[in-house]
Each structure stands twice: as structure tokens, then as C-alpha cells.
C-alpha positions in Angstrom: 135.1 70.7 94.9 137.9 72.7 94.3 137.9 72.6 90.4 134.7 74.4 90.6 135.7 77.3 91.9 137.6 80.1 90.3 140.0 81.4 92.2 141.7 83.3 89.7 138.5 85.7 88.9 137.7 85.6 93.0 141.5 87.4 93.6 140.7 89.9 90.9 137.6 90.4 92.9 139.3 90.9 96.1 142.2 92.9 94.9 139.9 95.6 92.8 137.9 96.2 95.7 141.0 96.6 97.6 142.6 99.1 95.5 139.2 101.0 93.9 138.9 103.1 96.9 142.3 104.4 96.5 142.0 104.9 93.0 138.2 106.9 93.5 139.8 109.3 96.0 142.5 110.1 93.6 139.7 111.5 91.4 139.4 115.0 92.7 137.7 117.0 90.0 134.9 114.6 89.9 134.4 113.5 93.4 132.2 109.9 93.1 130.8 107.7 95.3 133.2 104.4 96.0 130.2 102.3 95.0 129.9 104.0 91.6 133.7 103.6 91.0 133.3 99.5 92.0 130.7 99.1 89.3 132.7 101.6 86.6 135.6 99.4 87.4 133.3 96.6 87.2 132.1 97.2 83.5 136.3 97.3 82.1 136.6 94.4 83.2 133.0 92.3 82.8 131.7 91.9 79.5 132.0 94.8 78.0 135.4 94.9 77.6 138.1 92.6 79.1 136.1 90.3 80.4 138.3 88.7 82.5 136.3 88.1 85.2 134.2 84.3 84.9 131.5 84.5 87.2 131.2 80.7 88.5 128.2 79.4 91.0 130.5 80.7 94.0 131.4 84.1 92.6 127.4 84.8 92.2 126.9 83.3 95.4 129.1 85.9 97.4 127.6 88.7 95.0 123.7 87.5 95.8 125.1 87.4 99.9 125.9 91.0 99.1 123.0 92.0 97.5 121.3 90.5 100.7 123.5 91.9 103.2 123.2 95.2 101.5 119.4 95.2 102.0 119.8 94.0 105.4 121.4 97.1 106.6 119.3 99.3 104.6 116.3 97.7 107.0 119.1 98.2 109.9 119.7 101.9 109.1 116.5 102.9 109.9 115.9 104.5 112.4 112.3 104.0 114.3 112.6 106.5 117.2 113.6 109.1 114.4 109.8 108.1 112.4 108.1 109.4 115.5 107.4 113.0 115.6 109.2 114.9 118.2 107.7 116.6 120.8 105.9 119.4 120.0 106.1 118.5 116.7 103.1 118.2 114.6 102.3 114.7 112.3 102.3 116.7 109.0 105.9 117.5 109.4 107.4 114.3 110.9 109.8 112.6 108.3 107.2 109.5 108.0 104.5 112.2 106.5 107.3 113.7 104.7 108.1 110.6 102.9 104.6 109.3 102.8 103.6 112.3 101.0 107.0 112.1 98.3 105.7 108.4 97.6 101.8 109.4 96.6 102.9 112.4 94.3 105.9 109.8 93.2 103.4 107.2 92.0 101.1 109.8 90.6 103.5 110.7 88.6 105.1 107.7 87.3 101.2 106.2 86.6 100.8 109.2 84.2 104.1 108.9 82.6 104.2 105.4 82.3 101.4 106.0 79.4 104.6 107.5 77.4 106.2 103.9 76.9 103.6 103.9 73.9 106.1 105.9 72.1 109.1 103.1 73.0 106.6 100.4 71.6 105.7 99.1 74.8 101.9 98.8 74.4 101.1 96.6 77.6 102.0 96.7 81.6 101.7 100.3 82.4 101.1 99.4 86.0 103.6 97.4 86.5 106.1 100.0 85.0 104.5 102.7 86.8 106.2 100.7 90.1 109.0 99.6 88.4 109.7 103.5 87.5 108.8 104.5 91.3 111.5 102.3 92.8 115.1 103.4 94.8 117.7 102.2 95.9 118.2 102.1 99.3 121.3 99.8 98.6 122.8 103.0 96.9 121.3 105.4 99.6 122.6 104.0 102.7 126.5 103.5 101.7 126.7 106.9 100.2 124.6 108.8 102.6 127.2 107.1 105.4 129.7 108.4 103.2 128.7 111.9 103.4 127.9 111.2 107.1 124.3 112.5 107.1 122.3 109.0 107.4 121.0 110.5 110.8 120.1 113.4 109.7 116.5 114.7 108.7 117.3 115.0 105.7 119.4 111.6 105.3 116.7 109.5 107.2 113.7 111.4 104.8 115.3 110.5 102.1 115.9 107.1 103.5 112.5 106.3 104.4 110.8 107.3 101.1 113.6 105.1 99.3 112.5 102.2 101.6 108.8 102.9 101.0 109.3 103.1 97.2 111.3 100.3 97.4 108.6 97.8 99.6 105.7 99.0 97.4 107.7 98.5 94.0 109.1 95.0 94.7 106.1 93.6 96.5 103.5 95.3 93.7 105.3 94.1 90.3 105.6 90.5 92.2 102.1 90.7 92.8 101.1 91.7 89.5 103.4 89.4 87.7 101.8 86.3 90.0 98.6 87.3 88.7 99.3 88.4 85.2 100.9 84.3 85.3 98.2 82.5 88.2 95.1 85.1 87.6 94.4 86.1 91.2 94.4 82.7 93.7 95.8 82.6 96.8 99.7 81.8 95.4 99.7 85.6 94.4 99.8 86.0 97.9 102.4 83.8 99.0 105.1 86.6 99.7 103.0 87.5 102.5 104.3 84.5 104.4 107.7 86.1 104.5 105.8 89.3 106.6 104.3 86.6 108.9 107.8 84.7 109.4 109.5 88.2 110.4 107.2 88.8 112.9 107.2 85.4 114.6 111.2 86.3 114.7 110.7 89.0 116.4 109.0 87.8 119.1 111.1 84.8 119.5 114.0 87.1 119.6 112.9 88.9 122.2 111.8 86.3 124.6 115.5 84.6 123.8 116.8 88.3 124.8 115.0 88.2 128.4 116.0 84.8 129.0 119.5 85.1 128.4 122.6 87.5 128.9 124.7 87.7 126.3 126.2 90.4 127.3 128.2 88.7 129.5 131.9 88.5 129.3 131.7 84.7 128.2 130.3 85.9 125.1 132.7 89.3 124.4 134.7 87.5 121.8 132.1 85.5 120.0 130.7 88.2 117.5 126.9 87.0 118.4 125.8 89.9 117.2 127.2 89.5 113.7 126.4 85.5 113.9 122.5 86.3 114.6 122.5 88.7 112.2 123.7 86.5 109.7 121.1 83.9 110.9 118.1 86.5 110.5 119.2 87.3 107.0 119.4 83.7 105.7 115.6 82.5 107.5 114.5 84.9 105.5 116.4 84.9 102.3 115.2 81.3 102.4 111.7 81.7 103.2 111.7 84.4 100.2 112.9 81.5 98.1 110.8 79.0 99.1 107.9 80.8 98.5 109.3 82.3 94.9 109.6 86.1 95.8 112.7 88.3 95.8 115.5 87.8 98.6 116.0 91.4 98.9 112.4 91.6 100.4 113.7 89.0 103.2 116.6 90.4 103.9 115.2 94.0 103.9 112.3 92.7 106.5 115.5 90.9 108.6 117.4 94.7 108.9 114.1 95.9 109.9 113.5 93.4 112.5 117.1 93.2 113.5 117.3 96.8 114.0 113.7 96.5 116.6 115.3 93.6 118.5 118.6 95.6 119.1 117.4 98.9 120.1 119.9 101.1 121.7 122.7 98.7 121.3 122.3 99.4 117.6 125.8 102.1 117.0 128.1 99.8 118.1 126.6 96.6 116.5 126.4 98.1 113.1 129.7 99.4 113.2 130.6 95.2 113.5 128.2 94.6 110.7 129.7 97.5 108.3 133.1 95.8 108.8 131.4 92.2 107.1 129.3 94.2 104.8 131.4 96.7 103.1 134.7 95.2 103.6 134.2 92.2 101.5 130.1 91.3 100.4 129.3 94.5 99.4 131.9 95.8 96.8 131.9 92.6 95.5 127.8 92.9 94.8 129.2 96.2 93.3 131.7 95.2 90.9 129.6 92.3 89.5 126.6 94.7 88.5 129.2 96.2 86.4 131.1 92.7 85.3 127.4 91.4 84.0 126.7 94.7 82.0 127.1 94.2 78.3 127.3 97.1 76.6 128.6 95.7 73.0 124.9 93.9 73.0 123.4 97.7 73.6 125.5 99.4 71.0 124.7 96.6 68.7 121.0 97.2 68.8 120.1 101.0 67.7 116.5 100.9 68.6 117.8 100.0 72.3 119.4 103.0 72.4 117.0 105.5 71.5 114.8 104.4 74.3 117.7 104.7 76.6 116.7 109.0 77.1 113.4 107.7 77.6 113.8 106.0 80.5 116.5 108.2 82.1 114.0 111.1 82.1 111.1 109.2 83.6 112.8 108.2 86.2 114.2 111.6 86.8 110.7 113.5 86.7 109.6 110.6 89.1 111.7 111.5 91.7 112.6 114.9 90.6 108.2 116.2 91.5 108.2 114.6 95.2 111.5 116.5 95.8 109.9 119.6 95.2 108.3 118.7 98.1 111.6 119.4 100.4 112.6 122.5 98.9 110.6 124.7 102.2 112.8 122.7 104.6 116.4 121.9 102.9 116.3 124.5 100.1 116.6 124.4 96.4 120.3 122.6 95.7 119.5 120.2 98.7 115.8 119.1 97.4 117.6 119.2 93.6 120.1 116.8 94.8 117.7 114.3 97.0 116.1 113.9 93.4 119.4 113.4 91.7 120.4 110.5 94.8 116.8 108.9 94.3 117.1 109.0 90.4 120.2 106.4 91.1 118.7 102.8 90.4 120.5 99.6 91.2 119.1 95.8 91.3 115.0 96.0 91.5 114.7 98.0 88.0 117.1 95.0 86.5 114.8 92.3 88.4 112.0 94.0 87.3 113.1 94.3 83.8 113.6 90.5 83.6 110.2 90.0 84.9 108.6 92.2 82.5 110.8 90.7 79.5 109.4 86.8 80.7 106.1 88.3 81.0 106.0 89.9 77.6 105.6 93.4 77.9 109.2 94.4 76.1 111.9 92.6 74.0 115.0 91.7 74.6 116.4 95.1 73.4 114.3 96.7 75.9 114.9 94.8 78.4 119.1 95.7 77.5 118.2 99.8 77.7 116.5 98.9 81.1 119.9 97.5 81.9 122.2 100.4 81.0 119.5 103.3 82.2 120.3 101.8 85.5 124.0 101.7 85.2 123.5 105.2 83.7 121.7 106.4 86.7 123.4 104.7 89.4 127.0 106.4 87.8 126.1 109.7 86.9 123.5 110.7 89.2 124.9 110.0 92.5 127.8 112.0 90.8 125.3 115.0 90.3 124.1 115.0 93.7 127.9 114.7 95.2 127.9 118.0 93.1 124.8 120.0 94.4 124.2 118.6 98.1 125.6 121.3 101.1 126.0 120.3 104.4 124.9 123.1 106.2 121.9 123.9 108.6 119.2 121.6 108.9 121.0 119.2 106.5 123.4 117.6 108.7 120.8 117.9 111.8 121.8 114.8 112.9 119.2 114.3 115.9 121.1 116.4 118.2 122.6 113.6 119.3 126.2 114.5 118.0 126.8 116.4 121.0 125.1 114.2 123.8 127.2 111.9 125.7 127.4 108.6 124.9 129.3 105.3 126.5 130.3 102.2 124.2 132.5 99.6 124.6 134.5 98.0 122.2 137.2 95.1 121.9 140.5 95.9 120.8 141.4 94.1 117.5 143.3 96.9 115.4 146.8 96.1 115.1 148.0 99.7 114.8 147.1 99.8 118.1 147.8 96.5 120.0 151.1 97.1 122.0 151.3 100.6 122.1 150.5 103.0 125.1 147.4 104.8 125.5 148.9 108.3 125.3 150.7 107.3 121.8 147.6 106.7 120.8 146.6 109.7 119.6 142.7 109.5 120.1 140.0 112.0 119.2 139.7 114.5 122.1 135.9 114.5 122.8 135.9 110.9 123.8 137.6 108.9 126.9 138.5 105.8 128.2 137.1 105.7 131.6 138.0 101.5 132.4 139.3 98.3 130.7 139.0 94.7 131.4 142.1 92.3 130.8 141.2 88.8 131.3 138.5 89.1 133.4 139.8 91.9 135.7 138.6 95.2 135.3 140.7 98.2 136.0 140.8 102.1 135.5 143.4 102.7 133.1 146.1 105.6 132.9 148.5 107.3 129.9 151.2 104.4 130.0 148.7 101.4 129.9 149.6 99.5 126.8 146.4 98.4 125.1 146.6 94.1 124.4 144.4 92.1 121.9 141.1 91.6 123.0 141.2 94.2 125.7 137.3 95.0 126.4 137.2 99.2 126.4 134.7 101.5 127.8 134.8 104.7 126.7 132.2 107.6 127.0 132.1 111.2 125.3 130.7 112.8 122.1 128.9 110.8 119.7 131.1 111.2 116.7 134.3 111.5 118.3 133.1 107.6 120.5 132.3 106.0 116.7 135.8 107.2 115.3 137.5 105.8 118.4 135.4 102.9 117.7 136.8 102.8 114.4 140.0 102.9 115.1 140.5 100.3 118.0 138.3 97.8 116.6 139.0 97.8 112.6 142.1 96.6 110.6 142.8 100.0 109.4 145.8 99.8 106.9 145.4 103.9 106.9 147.9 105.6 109.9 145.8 107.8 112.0 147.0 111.8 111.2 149.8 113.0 113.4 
């Protein structure tokens, strides 16, 4: 067993996502995402030009998990209370009108355009590129709208929603149309339905297991269920998806869905647990393999690839770039520019959907490379672009008025800056305190010389954002000392 797996190409893995952050922040005249930087880093050393990374059945294994687990928390992220219109507020300007309205002009758009392919040589498929060309990437969205800490906001969960819509309708149409351009309509076209049904039995078995047991008990404070059913809703589904030939992404998106329903309020501090999994190991390593498995010396090679590449860059630009207009009366003109710059930004789907379209027929194998590099193109540059334009002021970074309600979370203590030392060396964030601790069962009300222990369960109540960084801090393996 050992001799087939690569060790050597799975500690250059783990070592470049360790270090890429640090590398990415160094860059202060062009300020990039850390996911861009993961696949840049990604491409030096893939294929197209040391290509010292060997991608063995395990290495594609952990970068399919975080493909998976990527699209699982883009179902967790979203937010359902937030789809409801507020009070007093009418339909036609909730965020779910909002984004259903982006979507219809989207696809509109892209049906028309599509027609241009003509000029490419692509003579057949218009539908199914009219989808393809309406996807997102709500695995690019959610990370780097976290990282501008506007997920929550209108505009962050707008911009969320009509990347989730975009993606559903893209991935389950050009599956659908691929079955039948292969079966002709019959009933296996419609197999990926089964994968719908299965979420929502889940659901309702979750939530009778919820009412007939307590795990929030302190028997179960140390056994990360949370993280383990998570990981137990992604893979039902992921294999379900399998077994009935569609994508996993579309089971793992429906699992964050339905994981974020069963959850509910308790949804914050769970997702903080998941992010640790996600983006501190699955995730960059999804990352850095999109760039390892680009080969650009193939592109280069082939001219006629090439001059489609502009093509394709624009039509997915004027896709997204139209239904932005749309958000210019609320957010402004830089702030609509840049949600069309973020939703430009493609990642897996239009290289799935490539593949499909070069086994069904409808473009070459050159084509099929220029789909390839557009979407490293647009997943670089564009997220770069909207870095550049996007302001956080006024209605931008709304973030649900919640930021300054008071919240109470609890939180084990696993950080091991903070194990041993005493609560007023510390150094917390002011709008959040501890109001009581339990040490082995006991619970007790804690004071300034109370030295915090491993595994010490904390409840602590105050502002929202100030409660997640303390969060942060007591519960994460932070090699980054907390500023004096």
C-alpha cells in the first residue's frame, strides 16, 4: 500500500499551501486572493513548467474531497433567513428577486452570444454553451468574499445566491442535455434527480435524530460530531451522485444546503470548525492541483487554441458583466463593476463542462485546451480586478445588522498560544466576554488570573465579530501571535 502513494509530491503539497499565504500577503501592489496565488503557484510547478508534482490515485483523491468540501460550504454559506424579505420589505427587492432577476437577463444573454462560437468553428451545442457560459463559481465566491468579510452582507449573499443559482441550473442543464444528446430523452436523463430525493429524505432523518437525542451534552464536547456528520452528509451524497453518473459537486452542494437547514442557529460556531478542515488542508490543495493539471506548453503549441482564447474571456465577461448592471441603483457603479469582475472568475464546472462537450463532439481537443486556460485566465485575473474596484462602505458591508447584536457561543480551548496562560494575558478583543467555564465537568465563573487548560469548554457573549475572532483565537492552531 505504501509504494502507491507519493509522499514526496503530497509534502510539496502541504508545504506550498503552508507557505503561499505568506508569500500572497507579501504582494502588496497587487493585492490577490490566496486562492488565486495557490493555483498561480500551482501552474510553476504542474505541467507547465517544473512539473514536479505526480499526481497519484491519493493526491486526486484529497483534491476531488476538496473540490467536494468546497461545494459543501458553498451550500453551508447560505444563508436562508437572509432569502426572506425583511419586514416591510417588498419581494421585488429581496436578494432572492435580486438574483433571480441577474440569472434570466444572465441566460438571455449568454443564449444570444453563444450563436458567436460560429466564428471559433464551433457549429453545434449552442444550448449547452449558453449554460456552460452562465455558470460561477461559488467555490471562488465563498473563500474570497470570507476574505473580504462581506459573505453576510447584501451584497456578499446577492452575489452568493445568483452564483449558486447559476451554478445549479448550469451543472444540472448541460448534464441533462449531454444524457439526452447520448440516451435521447428516457427516463436515465433523469437519474440526477435521485440525488434531490436522497437530500431530502436526509433532512428529515436528521431532524427526527436531532429531537431524539442531545448532543449537546457535555459527553459529546470533545467528539467534533458536528464536523463527523458533516463529513457523513457530504460522502451520501457524493456517492449517490456517483452512482447515478452525475457530478459530485451537485451532492455535495445539496449536503451544505441541507446541512446548513438541519443546523440552524448553531451554524457560526459549526462553520468556524468546518473552515478549519476545509481551508486548512482540502481546500488549497483542490487549489493548487487546478493549477498542477494546467498545461500551458499544449496551448501555446496550438495557435488556433489561442485565438479563441479572447473569445471566450469576453463572453463570459458580458454574461455576467449585463445582470450586474442590475445592482448599480443599490451598491453603485465600482461595486456592481466589481460583482461582474468576481462572477467572471470560473473554476471546475466550465472545465467539466468542457470535457463533456469535447466527448460529445461539439469542439476539439484544442478547444477544449482554450476552455481550460480562459478559466485559469478568469479565475487569476478577475478576482484580481474586483480586489481592485470593490469599497467597503455603506450598504456594502451591511452585514444583517447583526454585527452589533449580542451574541453567546461557546467554544473549546484547543490553541496552544493560549493553553497555560492567564485570562488577563490574553489579550482578547474588547467587545466580547467570558462570562463562565467548565473544567471537567464543573462549571465555574471565571476571573483575570484563571489560567485557561486544554479542553476548557468557554462561554463567552458580546459583539458578533469581536465573539468569532475570540473564537478564532482560542479554538485554532494559530502560528500568527495576536498584536500587542
Amino acid at each position: 500500500m505504501n509504494e502507491t502513494i507519493n509522499y514526496d509530491s503530497l509534502l510539496i503539497l502541504s508545504v506550498v499551501a503552508f507557505f503561499t499565504p505568506f508569500l500572497v500577503s507579501r504582494l502588496k501592489r497587487v493585492n490577490i486572493p490566496y486562492q488565486v496565488g495557490e493555483i498561480f503557484i500551482g501552474i510553476l510547478l504542474g505541467k507547465s513548467f517544473l512539473n514536479i508534482i505526480k499526481p497519484d490515485i491519493w493526491i486526486l483523491f484529497l483534491s476531488n474531497l476538496g473540490l467536494a468540501y468546497l461545494m459543501f460550504l458553498s451550500g453551508l454559506a447560505i444563508d436562508f433567513d437572509e432569502l426572506k424579505p425583511k419586514e416591510g420589505e417588498l419581494l421585488k427587492d429581496s436578494k432572492l428577486f435580486t438574483s433571480i432577476k441577474m440569472f434570466i437577463v444572465s441566460i438571455i444573454t449568454a443564449i444570444i452570444l453563444s450563436f458567436t462560437l460560429k466564428f471559433a468553428g464551433i457549429s453545434e451545442g449552442y444550448i449547452f454553451f449558453a449554460l456552460l457560459f452562465t455558470a460561477a463559481a461559488p467555490g471562488l465566491l465563498v473563500p474570497i468574499l470570507k476574505t473580504k468579510h462581506i459573505i453576510n452582507s447584501s451584497y456578499g449573499q446577492t452575489l452568493l445566491v445568483f452564483g449558486i443559482i447559476t451554478q445549479l441550473v448550469s451543472l444540472i442543464g448541460v448534464t441533462f442535455v449531454a444524457s439526452v444528446a447520448v440516451n435521447g430523452i428516457t427516463l436515465k436523463s433523469f437519474t440526477f434527480l435521485i440525488i434531490f430525493a436522497v437530500a431530502i429524505v436526509v433532512y428529515f432523518l436528521s431532524k427526527i435524530i436531532f429531537k431524539v437525542h442531545d448532543f449537546s451534552t457535555i459527553a459529546f464536547k470533545n467528539l467534533h460530531l458536528s464536523v463527523r456528520g458533516a463529513f457523513v452528509l457530504v460522502l451520501v451524497l457524493v456517492a449517490v451522485a456517483e452512482k447515478v453518473d452525475s457530478e459530485i459537486i451537485l451532492g455535495s452542494f445539496l449536503a451544505g444546503m441541507v446541512f446548513s437547514l438541519i443546523v440552524g442557529k448553531a451554524k457560526e460556531e459549526i462553520s468556524h470548525q468546518l473552515d478549519v478542515v476545509g481551508y486548512g488542508f482540502l481546500i488549497p490543495i483542490f487549489f493548487i492541483m487546478v493549477g498542477v493539471n494546467v498545461d500551458l506548453k499544449a496551448v501555446v503549441e496550438n495557435p488556433q487554441s489561442i485565438a479563441k482564447i479572447p473569445l471566450f474571456i469576453l463572453i463570459f465577461f458580458l454574461v455576467k458583466f449585463i445582470p450586474s448592471l442590475l445592482l448599480k441603483k443599490k451598491y453603485g457603479t465600482r461595486n456592481s463593476l466589481a460583482a461582474s469582475m468576481l462572477l467572471t472568475a470560473q473554476l471546475s464546472l466550465v472545465i467539466v463542462g468542457s470535457q463533456m462537450a469535447l466527448n460529445l463532439g461539439y469542439i476539439t481537443a484544442a478547444d477544449y485546451s482554450a476552455f481550460v486556460v480562459t478559466t485559469v485566465i478568469t479565475c487569476i485575473f478577475f478576482p484580481i480586478l474586483f480586489e481592485k474596484l470593490i469599497t467597503l462602505n455603506g450598504d456594502t458591508n451591511d452585514t444583517v445588522e447583526e454585527d452589533e447584536k449580542i451574541i453567546i457561543r461557546e467554544v473549546l480551548v484547543s490553541s496552544q498560544w493560549y493553553i497555560g496562560k492567564a485570562l488577563k494575558d490574553c489579550k482578547l478583543p474588547t467587545g466580547c466576554r467570558i462570562f463562565s467555564m467548565v473544567r471537567d465537568d464543573h462549571e465555574f465563573m471565571p476571573n483575570a488570573n484563571t489560567t485557561l487548560e486544554e479542553n476548557d469548554l468557554v462561554i463567552l457573549a458580546g459583539v458578533k465579530h469581536d465573539v468569532n475572532e475570540t473564537l478564532n483565537m482560542l479554538s485554532t492552531c494559530d502560528l500568527t501571535l495576536p498584536e500587542e
